[in-house]
N, C-alpha and C positions, 0 to 999 in steps of 0.2 A: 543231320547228315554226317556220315561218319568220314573222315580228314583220308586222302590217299596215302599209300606208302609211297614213300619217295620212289621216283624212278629207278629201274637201274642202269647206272653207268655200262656206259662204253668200253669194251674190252678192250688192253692192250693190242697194237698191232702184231702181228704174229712175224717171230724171224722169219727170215727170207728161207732159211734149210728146211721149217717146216710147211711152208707155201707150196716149195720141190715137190715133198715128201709125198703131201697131200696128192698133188696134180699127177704126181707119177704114182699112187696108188690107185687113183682113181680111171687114169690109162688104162693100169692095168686089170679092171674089174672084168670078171669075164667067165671064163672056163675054168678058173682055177691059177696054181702054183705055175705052169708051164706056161701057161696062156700069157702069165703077168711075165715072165722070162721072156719070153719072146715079144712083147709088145717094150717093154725098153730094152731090147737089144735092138728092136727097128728106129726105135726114139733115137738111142745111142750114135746110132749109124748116120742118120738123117741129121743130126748136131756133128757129127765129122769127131765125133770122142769117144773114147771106149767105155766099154759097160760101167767100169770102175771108177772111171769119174763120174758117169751121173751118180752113181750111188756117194761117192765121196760129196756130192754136191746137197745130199740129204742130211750132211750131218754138219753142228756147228761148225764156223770157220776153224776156229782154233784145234778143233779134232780132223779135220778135212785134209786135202790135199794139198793147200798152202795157195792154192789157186782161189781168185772170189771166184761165186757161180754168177749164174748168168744176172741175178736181180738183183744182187751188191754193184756189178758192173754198169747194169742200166741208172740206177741209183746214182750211182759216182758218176752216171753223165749227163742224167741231170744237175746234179751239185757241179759239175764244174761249168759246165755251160749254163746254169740257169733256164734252162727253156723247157716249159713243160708242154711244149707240142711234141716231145718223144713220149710223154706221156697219154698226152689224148691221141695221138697215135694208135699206140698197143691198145688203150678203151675202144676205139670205133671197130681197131681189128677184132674185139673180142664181143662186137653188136654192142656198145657202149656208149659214155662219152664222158670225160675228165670234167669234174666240178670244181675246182680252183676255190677255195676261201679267200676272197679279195678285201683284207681289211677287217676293222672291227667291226662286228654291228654294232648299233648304239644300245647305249643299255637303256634301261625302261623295265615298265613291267610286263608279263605275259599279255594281260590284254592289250594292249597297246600295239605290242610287237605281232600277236595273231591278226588283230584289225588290220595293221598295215599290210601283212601277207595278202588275206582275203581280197582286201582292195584290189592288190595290183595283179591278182587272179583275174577278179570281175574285169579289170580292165583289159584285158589278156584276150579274156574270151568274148567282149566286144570290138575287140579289133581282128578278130576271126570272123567275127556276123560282119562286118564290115567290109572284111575282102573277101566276102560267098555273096556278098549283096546281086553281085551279077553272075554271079555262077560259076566262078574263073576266079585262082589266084596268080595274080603273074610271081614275075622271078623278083619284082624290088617288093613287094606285097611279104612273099614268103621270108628274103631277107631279112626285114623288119621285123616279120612272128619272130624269127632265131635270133635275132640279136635282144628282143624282149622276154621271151623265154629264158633265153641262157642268164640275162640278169636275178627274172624271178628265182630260178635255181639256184643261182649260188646266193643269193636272200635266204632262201627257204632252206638249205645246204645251213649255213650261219645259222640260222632261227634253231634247226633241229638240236644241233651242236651246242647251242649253250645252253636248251632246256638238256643237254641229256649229260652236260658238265655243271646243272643246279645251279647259271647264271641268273636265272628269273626268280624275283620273289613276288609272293604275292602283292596284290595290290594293298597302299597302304591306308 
């Protein structure tokens, strides 16, 4: 059986100027050159800033306005407050929801680490047969699936993360 190519790695996160860049190109997808003129002149307007800052907000800081844009600011408020519920926040507004890495996983090998996944799947999805048993999930029933969920997720979140940083070696 012939051996995989290593996976590949995880791209850098991308600056915040070209995250703008993107979203305000993508605004303006449309009719054309005037189309995109006018849909961030309405952006513009709607942020209470003129055309020229958002555009200044497209390019690195140090070429920019001297102003940070909007996602260096959200950023620094998380950093100074520590609280990523402005985080999961903006996710849910955007049909989302923030995965947090809480901690190290343990190290081990791939199988080991896939089995425990799969387990707490399986048990996951016996504790859903379990609250349909009567045909009705109440409100502490649903609580429970989210608070077991959101744990398998940031596991699984972790899990993903070190096979795609080549934490896993094979078994020995």
């Amino acid at each position: 059986m012939a051996k995989k190519p290593p996976a590949p790695r995880r791209t850098p996160i991308k600056e915040a100027h070209h995250v703008l860049q993107d979203a305000l190109l993508k605004a303006g997808d449309g009719d054309g050159k005037d189309s995109q003129l006018n849909k961030h002149g309405e952006i513009a307007k709607s942020l209470g800033v003129s055309p020229s800052m958002l555009y200044k907000w497209r390019e690195p800081a140090e070429k920019g306005s001297g102003q940070p844009n909007p996602l260096h600011r959200t950023a620094l408020l998380i950093d100074l407050t520590g609280d990523t519920r402005i985080v999961d926040w903006l996710a849910r507004r955007a049909g989302g929801q923030f995965t947090p890495i809480e901690g190290e996983t343990p190290g081990g090998n791939l199988d080991k680490a896939a089995n425990a996944l799969v387990r707490e799947f399986g048990l996951l999805i016996a504790d859903v047969a379990d609250a349909m048993e009567d045909h009705r999930i109440t409100a502490d029933e649903t609580q429970e699936l989210r608070e077991k969920w959101d744990r398998i997720r940031k596991r699984t979140e972790a899990f993903v993360r070190r096979c795609e940083e080549g934490d896993f070696r094979p078994k020995d």
